[in-house]
Structures are given as structure tokens and as C-alpha cells.
PDB file of N, CA, C and O in Angstrom:
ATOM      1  N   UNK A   1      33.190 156.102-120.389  1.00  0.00           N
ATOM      2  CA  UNK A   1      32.631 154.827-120.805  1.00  0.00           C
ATOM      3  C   UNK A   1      31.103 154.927-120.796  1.00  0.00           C
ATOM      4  O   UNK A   1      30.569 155.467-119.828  1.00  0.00           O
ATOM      5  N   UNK A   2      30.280 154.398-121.907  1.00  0.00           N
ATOM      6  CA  UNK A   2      28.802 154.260-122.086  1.00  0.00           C
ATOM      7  C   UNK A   2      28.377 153.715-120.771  1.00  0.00           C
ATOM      8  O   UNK A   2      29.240 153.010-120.248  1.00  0.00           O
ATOM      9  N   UNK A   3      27.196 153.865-120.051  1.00  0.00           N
ATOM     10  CA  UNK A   3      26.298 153.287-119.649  1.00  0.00           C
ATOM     11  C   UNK A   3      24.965 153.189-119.853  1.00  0.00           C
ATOM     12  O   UNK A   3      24.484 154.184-120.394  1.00  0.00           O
ATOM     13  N   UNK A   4      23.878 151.931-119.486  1.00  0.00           N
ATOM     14  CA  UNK A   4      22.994 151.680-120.108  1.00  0.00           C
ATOM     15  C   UNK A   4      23.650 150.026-120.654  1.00  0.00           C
ATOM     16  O   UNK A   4      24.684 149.425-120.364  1.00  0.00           O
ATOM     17  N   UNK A   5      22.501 149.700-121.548  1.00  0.00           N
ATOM     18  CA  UNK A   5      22.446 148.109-122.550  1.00  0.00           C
ATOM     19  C   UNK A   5      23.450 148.498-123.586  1.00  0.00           C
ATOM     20  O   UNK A   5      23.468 149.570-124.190  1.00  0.00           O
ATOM     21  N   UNK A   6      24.282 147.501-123.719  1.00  0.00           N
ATOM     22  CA  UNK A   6      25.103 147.022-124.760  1.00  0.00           C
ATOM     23  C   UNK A   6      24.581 147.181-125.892  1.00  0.00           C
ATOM     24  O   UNK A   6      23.705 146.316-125.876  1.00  0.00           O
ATOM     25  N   UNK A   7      24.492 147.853-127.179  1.00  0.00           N
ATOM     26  CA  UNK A   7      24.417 147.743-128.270  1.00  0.00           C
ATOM     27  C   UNK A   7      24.564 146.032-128.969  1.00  0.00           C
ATOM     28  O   UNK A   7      25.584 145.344-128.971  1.00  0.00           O
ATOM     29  N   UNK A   8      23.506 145.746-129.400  1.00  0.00           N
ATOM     30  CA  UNK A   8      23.597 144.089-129.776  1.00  0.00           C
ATOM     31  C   UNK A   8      23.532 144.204-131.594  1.00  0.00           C
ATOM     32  O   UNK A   8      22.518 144.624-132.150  1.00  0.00           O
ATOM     33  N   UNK A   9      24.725 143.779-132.345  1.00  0.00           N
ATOM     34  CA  UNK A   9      24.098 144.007-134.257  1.00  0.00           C
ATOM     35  C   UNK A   9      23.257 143.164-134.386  1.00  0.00           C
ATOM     36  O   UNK A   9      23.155 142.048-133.877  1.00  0.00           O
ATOM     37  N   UNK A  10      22.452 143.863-135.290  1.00  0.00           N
ATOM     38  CA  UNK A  10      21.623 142.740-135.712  1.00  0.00           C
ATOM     39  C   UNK A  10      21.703 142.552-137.049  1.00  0.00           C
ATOM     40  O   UNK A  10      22.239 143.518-137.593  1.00  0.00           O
ATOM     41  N   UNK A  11      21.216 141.245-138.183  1.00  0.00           N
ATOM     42  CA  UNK A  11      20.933 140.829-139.227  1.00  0.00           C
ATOM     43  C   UNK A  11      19.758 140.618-139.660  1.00  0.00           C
ATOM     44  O   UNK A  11      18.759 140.162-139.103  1.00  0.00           O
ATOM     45  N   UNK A  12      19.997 141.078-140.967  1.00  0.00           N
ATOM     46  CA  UNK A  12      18.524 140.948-141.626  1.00  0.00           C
ATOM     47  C   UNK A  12      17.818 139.981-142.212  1.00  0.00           C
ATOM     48  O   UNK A  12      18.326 139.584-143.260  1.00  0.00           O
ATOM     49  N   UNK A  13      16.857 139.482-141.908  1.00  0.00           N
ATOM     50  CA  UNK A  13      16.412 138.128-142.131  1.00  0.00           C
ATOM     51  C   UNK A  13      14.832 138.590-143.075  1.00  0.00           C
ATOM     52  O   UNK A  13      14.108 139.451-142.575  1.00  0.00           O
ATOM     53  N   UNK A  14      14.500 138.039-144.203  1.00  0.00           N
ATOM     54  CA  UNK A  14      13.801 138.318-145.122  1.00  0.00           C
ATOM     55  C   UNK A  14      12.835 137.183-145.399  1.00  0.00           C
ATOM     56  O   UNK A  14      13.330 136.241-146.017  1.00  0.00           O
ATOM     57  N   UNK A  15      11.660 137.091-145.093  1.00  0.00           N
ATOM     58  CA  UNK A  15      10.508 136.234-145.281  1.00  0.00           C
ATOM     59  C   UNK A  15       9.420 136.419-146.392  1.00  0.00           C
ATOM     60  O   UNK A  15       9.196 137.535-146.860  1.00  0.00           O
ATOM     61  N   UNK A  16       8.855 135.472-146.738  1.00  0.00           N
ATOM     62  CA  UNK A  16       7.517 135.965-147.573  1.00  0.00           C
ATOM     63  C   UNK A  16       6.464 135.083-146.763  1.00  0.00           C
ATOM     64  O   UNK A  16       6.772 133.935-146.443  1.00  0.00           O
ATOM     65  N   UNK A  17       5.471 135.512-146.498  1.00  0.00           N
ATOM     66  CA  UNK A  17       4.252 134.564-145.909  1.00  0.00           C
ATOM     67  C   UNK A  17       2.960 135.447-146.149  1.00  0.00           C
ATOM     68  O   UNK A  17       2.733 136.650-146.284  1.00  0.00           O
ATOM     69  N   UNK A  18       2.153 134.171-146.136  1.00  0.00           N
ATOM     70  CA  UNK A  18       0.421 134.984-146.505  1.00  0.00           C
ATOM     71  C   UNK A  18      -0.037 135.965-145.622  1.00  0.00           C
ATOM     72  O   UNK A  18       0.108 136.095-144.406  1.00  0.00           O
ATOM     73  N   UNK A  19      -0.940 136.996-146.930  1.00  0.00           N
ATOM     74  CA  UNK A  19      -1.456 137.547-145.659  1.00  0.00           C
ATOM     75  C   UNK A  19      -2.129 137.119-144.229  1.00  0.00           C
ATOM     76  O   UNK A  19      -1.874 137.645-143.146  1.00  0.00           O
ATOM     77  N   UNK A  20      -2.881 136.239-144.424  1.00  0.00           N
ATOM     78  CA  UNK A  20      -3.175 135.700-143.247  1.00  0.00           C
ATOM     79  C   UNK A  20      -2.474 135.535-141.864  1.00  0.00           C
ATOM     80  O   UNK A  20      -2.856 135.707-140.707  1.00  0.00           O
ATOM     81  N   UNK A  21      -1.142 135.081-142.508  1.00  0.00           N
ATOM     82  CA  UNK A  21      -0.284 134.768-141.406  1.00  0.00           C
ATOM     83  C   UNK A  21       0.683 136.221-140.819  1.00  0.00           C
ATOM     84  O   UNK A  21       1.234 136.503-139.755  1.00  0.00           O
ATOM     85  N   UNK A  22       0.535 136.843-142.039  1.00  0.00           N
ATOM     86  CA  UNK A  22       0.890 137.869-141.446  1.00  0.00           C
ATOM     87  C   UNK A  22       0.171 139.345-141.184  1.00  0.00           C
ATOM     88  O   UNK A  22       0.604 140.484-141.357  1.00  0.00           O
ATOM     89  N   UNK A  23      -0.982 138.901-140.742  1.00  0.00           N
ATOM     90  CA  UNK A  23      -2.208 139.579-139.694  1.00  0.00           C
ATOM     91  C   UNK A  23      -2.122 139.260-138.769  1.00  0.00           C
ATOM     92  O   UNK A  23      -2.025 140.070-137.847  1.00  0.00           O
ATOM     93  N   UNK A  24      -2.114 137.840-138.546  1.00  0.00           N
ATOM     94  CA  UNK A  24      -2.173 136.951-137.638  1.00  0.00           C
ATOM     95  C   UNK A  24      -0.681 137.370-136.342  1.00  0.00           C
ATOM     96  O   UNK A  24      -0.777 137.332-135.116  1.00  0.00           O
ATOM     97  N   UNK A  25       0.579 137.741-137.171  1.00  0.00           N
ATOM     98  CA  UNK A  25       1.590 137.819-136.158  1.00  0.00           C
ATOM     99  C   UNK A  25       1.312 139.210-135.853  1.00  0.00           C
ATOM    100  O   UNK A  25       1.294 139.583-134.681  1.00  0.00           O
ATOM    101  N   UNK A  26       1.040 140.203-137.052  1.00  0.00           N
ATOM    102  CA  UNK A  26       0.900 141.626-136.730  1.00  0.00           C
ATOM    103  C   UNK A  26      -0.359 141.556-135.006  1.00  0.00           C
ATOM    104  O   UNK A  26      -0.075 142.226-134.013  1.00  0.00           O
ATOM    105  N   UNK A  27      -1.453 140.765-135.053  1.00  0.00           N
ATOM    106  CA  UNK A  27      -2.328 141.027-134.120  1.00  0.00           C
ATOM    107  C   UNK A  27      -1.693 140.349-133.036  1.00  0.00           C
ATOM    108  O   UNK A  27      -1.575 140.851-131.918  1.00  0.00           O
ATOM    109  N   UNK A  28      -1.381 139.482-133.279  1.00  0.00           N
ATOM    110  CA  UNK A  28      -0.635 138.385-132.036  1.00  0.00           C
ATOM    111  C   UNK A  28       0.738 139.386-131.212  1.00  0.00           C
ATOM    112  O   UNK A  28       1.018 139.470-130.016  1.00  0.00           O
ATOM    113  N   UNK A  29       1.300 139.959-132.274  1.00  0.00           N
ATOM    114  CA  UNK A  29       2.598 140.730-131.530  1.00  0.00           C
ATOM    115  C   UNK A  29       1.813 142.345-130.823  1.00  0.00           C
ATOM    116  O   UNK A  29       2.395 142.971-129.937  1.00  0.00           O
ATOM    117  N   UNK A  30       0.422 142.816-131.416  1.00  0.00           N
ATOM    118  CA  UNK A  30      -0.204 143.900-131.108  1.00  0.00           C
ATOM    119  C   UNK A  30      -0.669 143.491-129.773  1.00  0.00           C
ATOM    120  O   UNK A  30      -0.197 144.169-128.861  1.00  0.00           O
ATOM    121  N   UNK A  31      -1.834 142.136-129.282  1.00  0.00           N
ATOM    122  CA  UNK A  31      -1.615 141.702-127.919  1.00  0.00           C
ATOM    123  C   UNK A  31      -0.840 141.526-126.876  1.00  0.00           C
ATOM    124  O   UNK A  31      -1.101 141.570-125.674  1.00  0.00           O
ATOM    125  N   UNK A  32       0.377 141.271-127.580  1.00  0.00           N
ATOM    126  CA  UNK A  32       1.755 140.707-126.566  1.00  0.00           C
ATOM    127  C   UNK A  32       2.249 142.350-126.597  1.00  0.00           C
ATOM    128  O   UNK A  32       3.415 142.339-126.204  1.00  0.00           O
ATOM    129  N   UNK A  33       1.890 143.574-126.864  1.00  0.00           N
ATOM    130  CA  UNK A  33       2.514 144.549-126.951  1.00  0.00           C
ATOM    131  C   UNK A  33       4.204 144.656-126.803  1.00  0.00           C
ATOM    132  O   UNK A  33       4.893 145.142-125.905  1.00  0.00           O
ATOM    133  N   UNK A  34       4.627 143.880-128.282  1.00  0.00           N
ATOM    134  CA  UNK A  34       5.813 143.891-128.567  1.00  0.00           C
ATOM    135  C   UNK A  34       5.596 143.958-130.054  1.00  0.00           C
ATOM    136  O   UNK A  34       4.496 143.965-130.609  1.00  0.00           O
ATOM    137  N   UNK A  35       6.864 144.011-130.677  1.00  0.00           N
ATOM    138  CA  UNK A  35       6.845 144.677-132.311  1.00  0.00           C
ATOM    139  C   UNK A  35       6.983 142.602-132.819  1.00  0.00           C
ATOM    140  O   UNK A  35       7.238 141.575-132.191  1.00  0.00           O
ATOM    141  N   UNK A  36       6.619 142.961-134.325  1.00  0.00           N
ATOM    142  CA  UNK A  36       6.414 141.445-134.811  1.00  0.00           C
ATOM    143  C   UNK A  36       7.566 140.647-134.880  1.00  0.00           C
ATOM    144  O   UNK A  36       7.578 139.436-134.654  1.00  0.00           O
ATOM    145  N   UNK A  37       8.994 141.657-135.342  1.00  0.00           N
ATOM    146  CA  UNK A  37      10.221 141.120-135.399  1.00  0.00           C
ATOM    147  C   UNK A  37      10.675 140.427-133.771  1.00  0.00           C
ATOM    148  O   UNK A  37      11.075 139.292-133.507  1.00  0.00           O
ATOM    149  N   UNK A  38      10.441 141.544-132.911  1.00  0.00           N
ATOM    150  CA  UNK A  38      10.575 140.665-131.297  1.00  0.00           C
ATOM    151  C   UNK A  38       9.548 139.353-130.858  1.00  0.00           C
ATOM    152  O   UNK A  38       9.727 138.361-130.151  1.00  0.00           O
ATOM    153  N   UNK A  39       8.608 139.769-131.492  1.00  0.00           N
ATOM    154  CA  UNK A  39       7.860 138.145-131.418  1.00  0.00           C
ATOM    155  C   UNK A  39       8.084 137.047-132.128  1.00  0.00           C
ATOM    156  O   UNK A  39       7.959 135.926-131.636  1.00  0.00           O
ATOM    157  N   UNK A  40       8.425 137.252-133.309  1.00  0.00           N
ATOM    158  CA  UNK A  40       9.477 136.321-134.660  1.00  0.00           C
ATOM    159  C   UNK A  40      10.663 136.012-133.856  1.00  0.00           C
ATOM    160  O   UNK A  40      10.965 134.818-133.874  1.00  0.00           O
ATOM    161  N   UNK A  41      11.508 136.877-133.064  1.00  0.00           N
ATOM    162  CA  UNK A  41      12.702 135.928-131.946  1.00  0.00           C
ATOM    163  C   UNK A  41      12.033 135.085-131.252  1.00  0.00           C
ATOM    164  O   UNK A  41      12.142 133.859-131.293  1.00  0.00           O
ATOM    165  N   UNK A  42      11.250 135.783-130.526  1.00  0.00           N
ATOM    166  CA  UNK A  42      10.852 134.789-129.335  1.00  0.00           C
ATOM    167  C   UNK A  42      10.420 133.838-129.578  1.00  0.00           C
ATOM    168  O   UNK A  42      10.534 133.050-128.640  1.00  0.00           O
ATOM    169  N   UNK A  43       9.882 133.400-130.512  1.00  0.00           N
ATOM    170  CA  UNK A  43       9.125 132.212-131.389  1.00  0.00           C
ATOM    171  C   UNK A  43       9.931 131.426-131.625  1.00  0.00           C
ATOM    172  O   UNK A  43       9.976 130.331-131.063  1.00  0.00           O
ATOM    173  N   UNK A  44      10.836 131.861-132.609  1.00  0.00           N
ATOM    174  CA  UNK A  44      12.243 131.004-132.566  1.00  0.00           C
ATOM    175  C   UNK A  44      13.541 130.679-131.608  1.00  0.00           C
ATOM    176  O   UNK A  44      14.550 130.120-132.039  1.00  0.00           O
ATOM    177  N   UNK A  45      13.398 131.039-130.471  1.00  0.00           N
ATOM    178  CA  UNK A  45      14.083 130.526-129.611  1.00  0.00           C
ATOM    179  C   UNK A  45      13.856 129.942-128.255  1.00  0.00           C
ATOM    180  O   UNK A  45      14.656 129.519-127.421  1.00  0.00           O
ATOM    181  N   UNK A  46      12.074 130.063-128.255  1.00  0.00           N
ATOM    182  CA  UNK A  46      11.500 128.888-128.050  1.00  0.00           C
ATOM    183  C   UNK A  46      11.891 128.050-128.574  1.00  0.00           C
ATOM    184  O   UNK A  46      12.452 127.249-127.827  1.00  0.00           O
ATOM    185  N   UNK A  47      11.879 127.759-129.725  1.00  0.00           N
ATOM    186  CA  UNK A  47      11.436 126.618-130.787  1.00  0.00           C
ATOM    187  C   UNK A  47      12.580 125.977-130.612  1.00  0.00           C
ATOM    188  O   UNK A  47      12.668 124.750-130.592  1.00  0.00           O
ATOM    189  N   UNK A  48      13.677 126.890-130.453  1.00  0.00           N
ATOM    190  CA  UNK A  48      15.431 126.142-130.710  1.00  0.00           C
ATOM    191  C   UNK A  48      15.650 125.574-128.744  1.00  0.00           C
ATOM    192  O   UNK A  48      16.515 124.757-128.426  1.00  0.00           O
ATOM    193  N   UNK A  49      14.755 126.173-127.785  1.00  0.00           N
ATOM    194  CA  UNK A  49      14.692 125.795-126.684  1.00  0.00           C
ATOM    195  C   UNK A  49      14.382 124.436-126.359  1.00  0.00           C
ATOM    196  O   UNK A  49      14.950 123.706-125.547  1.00  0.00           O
ATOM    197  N   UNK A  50      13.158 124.132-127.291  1.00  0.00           N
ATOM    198  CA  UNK A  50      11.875 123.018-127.390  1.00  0.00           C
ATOM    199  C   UNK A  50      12.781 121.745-127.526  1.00  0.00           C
ATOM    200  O   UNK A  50      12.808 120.862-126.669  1.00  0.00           O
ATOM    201  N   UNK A  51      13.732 121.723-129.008  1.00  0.00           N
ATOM    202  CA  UNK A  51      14.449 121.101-129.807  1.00  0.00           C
ATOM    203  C   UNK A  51      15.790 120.901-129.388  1.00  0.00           C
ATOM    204  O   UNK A  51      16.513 120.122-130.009  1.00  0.00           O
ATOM    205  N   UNK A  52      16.215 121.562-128.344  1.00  0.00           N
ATOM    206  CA  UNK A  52      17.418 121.437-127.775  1.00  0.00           C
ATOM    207  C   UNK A  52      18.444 122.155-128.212  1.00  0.00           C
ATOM    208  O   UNK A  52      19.557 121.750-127.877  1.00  0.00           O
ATOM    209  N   UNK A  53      18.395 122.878-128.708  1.00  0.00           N
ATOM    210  CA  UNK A  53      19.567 123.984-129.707  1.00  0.00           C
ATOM    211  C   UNK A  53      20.029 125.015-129.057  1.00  0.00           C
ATOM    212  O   UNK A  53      19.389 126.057-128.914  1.00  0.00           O
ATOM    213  N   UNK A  54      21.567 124.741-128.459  1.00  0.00           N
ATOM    214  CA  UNK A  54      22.023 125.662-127.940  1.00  0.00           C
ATOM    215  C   UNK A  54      22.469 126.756-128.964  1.00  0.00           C
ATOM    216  O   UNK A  54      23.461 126.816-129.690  1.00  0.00           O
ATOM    217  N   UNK A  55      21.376 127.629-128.779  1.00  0.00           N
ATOM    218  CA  UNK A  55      21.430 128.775-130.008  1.00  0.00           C
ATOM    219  C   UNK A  55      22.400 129.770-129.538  1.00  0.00           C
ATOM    220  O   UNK A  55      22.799 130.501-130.445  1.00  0.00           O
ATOM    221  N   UNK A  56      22.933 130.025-128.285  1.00  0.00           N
ATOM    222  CA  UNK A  56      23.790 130.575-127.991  1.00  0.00           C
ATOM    223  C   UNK A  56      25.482 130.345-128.418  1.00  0.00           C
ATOM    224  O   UNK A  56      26.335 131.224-128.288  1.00  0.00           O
ATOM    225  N   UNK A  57      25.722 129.034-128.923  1.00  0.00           N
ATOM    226  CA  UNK A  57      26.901 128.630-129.063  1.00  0.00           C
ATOM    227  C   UNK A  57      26.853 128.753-130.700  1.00  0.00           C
ATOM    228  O   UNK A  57      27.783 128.073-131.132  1.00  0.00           O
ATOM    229  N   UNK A  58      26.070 129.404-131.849  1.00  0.00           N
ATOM    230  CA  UNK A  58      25.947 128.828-133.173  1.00  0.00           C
ATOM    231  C   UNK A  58      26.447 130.235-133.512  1.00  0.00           C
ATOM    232  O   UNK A  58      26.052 131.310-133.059  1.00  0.00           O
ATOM    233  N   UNK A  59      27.673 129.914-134.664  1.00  0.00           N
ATOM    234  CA  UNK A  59      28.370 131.151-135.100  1.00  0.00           C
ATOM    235  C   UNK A  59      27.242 131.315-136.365  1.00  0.00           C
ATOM    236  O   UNK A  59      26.383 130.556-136.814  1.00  0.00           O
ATOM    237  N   UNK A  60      27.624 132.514-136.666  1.00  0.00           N
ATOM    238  CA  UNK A  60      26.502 133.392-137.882  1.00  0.00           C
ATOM    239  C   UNK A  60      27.211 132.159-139.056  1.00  0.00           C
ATOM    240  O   UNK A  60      28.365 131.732-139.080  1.00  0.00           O
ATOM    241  N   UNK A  61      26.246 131.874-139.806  1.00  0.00           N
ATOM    242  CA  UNK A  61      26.346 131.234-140.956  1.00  0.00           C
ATOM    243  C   UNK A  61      26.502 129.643-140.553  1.00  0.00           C
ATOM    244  O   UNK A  61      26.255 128.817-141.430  1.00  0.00           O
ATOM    245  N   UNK A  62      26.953 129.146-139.095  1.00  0.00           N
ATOM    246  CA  UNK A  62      27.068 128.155-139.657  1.00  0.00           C
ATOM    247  C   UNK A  62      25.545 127.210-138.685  1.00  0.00           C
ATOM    248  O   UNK A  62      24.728 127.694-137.902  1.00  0.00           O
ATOM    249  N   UNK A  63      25.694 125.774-139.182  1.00  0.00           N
ATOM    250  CA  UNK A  63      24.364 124.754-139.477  1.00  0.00           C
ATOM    251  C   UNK A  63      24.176 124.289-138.187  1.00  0.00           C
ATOM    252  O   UNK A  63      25.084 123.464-138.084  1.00  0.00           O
ATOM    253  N   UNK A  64      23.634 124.294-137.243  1.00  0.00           N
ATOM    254  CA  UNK A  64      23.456 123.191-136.134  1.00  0.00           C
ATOM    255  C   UNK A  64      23.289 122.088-136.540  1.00  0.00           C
ATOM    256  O   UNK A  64      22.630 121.893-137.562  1.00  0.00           O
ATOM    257  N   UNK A  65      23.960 120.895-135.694  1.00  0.00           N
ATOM    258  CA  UNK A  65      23.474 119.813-135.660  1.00  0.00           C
ATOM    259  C   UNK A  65      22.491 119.518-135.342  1.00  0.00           C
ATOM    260  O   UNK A  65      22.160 118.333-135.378  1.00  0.00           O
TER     261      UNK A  65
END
């Protein structure tokens, strides 16, 4: 049997945003010395924290209330 972290899949999620903003996360995730996609989670699950969204219970595809 493996030991070590669980293998977690992941999905691909596809954005367009200005350069600006995306300097802005590139430098912001270069401070936090983490990659931009791990700072793009953490951002958003704050956000679903903030808002009350048990993001843990939401199957792939479907809508929170």
C-alpha cells in the first residue's frame, strides 16, 4: 500500500484577465512563495468561507445555493 498524501484529481479551470491583473497574482503568489494556481484556490475558498459556502459538500458541476 502507498504511503505519503493521497493523490487529489484535479480540473481544469480556464480564465482570461488583464495583464495587469495577471502580474499582479504572478507577484502576489511570487511573495506568498506559492504557485498562482495555489493562490487562485486559496482566494476562492476564502471567498466561499466569507459567503458561507460549504464548498466541501458541492458535487463537480453542480450550483450552490
Amino acid at each position: 500500500m502507498p504511503r505519503g498524501k493521497r493523490k487529489i484529481k484535479t480540473a481544469v479551470m480556464t480564465l482570461r484577465v488583464s495583464p495587469t491583473v495577471k502580474a499582479a497574482a504572478e507577484r502576489a503568489a511570487e511573495l506568498d512563495r506559492r504557485s498562482v494556481t495555489n493562490l487562485v484556490e486559496i482566494l476562492i475558498l476564502n471567498h466561499c468561507k466569507a459567503l458561507n459556502i460549504q464548498y466541501e459538500t458541492i458535487a463537480p458541476g453542480e450550483t450552490p445555493n
